[in-house]
C-alpha positions in Angstrom: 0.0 0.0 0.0 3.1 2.6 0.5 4.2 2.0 -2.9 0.5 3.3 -4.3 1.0 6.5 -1.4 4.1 7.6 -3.3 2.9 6.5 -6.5 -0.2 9.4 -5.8 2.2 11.8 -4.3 4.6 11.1 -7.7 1.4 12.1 -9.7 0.4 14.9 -7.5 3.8 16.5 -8.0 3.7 16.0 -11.6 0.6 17.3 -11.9 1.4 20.6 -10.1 3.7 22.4 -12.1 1.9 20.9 -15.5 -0.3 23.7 -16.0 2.4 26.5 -15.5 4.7 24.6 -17.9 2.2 24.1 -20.8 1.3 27.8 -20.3 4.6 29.7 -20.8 4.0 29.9 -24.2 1.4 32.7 -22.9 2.7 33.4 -19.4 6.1 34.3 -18.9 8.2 32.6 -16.3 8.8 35.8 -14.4 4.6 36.1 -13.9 5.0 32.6 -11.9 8.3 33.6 -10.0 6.7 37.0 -9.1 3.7 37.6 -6.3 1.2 37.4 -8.5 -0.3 40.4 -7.5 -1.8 40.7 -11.3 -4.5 38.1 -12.9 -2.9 37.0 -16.2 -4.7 35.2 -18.6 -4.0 31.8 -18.8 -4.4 29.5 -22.3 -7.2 27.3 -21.8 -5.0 23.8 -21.5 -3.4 25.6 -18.6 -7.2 26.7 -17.1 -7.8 22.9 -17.6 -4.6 21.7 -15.7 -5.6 23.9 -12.4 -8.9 22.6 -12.6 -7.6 19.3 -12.9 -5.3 19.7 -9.6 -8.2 21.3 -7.4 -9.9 18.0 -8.4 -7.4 16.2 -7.3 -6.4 17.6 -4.3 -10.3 17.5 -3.6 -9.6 13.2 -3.9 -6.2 13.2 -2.3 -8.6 14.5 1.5 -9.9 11.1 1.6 -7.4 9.0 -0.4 -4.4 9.5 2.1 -6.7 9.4 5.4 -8.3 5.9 3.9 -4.3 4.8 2.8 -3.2 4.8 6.0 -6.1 3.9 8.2 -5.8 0.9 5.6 -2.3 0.0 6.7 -2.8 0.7 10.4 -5.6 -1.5 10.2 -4.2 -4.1 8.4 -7.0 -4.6 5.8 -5.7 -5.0 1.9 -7.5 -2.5 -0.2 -4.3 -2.4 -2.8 -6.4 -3.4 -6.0 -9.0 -0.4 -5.0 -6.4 1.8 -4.3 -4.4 1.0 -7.3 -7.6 1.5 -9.9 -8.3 4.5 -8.0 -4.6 6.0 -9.0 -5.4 4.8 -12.6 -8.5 6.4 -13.0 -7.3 9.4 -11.8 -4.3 9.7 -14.5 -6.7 9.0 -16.9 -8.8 11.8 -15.5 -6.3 14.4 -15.8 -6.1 13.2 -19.2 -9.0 13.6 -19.9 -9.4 17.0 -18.5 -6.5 18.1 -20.4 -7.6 17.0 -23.4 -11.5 18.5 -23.2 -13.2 15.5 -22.7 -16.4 16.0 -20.9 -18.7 13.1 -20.4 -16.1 10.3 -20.6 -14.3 12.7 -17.3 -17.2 12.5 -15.8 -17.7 8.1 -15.8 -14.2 8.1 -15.3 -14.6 10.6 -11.7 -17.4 9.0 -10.7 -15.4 5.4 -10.9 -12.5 7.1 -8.9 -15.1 7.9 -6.2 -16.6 3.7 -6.4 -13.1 3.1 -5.5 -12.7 5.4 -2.7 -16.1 3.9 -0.9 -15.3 0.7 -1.6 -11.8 1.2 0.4 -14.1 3.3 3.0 -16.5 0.2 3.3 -13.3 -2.3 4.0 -11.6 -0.8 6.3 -15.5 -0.2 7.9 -15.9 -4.1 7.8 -12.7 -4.7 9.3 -13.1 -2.2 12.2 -17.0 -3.4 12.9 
């Protein structure tokens, strides 16, 4: 189960500097080193990659709790975990590339995955 942790965190930090780097075409480096005082706009790939992350993040609140509870409670919820990581790569994907309803099967499977981990380590614990 720590190997699909720093698999996530891997992704996560992947993801966060993605939608800075596909926009520097449009925003210069120096915007992103500054303060940020100023709203720039962004190219819509970059839009999508922020959007993306606050999605993520939104996940990551009950993936990590449900990770380790998971490993303190000794209950195997590795193949759930492991599809959940999937589907959220393919997700950001997704996003990236303007996909709407597909995104939206694929989101809604991520979130399957996080109940059904919820529901084991439930089971165990009852």
């Amino acid at each position: 189960m720590i190997d699909i942790i720093l698999l996530t965190l891997l992704f996560y930090f992947i993801q966060l500097p993605l939608p800075m780097i596909l926009g520097l075409k449009d925003v210069s480096l120096s915007y992103h080193l500054s303060s940020r005082d100023e709203e720039v706009n962004r190219p819509l790939i970059s839009e999508r990659g922020i959007r993306a992350l606050k999605n993520l993040k939104e996940s990551l609140f009950i993936f990590i709790p449900l990770s380790l509870l998971s490993i303190i409670s000794d209950v195997d919820i590795v193949l759930a975990a492991t599809v959940w990581l999937v589907l959220r790569v393919v997700y950001c994907i997704l996003y990236y590339m303007g996909v709407s309803y597909l995104r939206t099967i694929v989101w809604f499977l991520s979130v399957i995955c996080l109940l059904d981990m919820a529901i084991r380590i439930f089971k165990h614990s009852v």
